[in-house]
C-alpha positions as CSV (number, residue, x, y, z in Angstrom):
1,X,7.7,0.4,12.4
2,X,7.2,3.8,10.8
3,X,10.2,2.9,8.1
4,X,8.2,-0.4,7.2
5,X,4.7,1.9,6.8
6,X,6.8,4.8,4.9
7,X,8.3,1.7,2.8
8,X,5.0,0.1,2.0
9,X,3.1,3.5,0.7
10,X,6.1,3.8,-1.8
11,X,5.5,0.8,-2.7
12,X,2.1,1.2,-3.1
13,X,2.6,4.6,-4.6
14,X,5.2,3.3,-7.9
15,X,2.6,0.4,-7.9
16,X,0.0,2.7,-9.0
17,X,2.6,4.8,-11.5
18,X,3.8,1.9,-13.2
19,X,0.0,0.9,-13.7
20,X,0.8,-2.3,-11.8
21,X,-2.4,-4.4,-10.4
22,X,-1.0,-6.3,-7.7
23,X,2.3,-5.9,-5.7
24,X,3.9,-8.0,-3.4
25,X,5.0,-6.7,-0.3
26,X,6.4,-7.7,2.9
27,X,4.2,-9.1,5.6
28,X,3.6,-6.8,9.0
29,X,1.1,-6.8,11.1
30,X,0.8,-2.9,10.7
31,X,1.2,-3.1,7.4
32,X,-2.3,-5.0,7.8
33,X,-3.9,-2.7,10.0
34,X,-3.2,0.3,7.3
35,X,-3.9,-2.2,4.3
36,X,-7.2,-2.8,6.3
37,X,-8.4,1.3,6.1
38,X,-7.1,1.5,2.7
39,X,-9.5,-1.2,2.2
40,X,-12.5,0.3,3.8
41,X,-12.0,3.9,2.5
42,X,-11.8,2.7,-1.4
43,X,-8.3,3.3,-2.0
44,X,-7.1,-0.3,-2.8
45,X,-9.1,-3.3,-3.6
46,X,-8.3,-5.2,-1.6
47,X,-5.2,-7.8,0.1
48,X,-4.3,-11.7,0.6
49,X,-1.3,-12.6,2.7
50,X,0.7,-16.1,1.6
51,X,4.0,-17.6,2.1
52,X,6.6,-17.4,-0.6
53,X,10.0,-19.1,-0.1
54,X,9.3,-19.5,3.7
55,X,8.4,-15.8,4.3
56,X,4.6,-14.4,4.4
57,X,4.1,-11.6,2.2
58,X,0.8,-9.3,1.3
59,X,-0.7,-9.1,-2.4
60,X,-1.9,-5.8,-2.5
61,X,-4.0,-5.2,-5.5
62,X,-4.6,-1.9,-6.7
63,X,-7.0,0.3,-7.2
64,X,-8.2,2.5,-10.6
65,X,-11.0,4.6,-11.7
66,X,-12.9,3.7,-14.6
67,X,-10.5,6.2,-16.5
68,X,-8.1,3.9,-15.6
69,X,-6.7,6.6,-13.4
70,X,-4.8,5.4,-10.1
71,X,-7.2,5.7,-6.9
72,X,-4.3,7.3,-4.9
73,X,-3.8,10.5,-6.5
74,X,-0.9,12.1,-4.7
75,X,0.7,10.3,-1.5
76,X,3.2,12.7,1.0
77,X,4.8,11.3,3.6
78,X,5.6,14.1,5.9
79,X,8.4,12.6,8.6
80,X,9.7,15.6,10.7
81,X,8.2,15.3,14.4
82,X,7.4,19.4,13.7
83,X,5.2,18.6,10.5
84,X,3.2,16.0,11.2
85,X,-0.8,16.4,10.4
């Protein structure tokens, strides 16, 4: 679970570097959950789950400021039990 949610932010994360508007990711239902708060705190635009090739995957699409600066500004993922926030 916690590789697929670390897995999915980077994705996220060189999305927005790259200036990408949408990525494709795999689907998860936690992937969903998190894709959901993203959602309602601003930080991505929004999501649409499909099927490609047999497999569901999420369409994320991203997020910029008018700037055309990404809305995610710095992303850590912090995975030792001892530093966790």
């Amino acid at each position: 679970m916690n590789v697929y949610i670390n897995d999915l932010l980077i994705q996220i994360k060189n999305g927005l570097l790259k200036y990408k508007h949408t990525i494709i990711v795999p689907y998860s239902s936690n992937g969903i959950m998190l894709l959901k708060e993203l959602r309602k705190n601003g930080l991505i635009r929004g999501f649409s789950v499909s099927s490609k090739k047999k497999r569901k995957v999420i369409e994320v699409l991203l997020k910029y400021t008018r700037d055309k600066y990404p809305s995610i500004s710095e992303l850590t993922i912090v995975s030792k039990i001892e530093k966790r926030v």
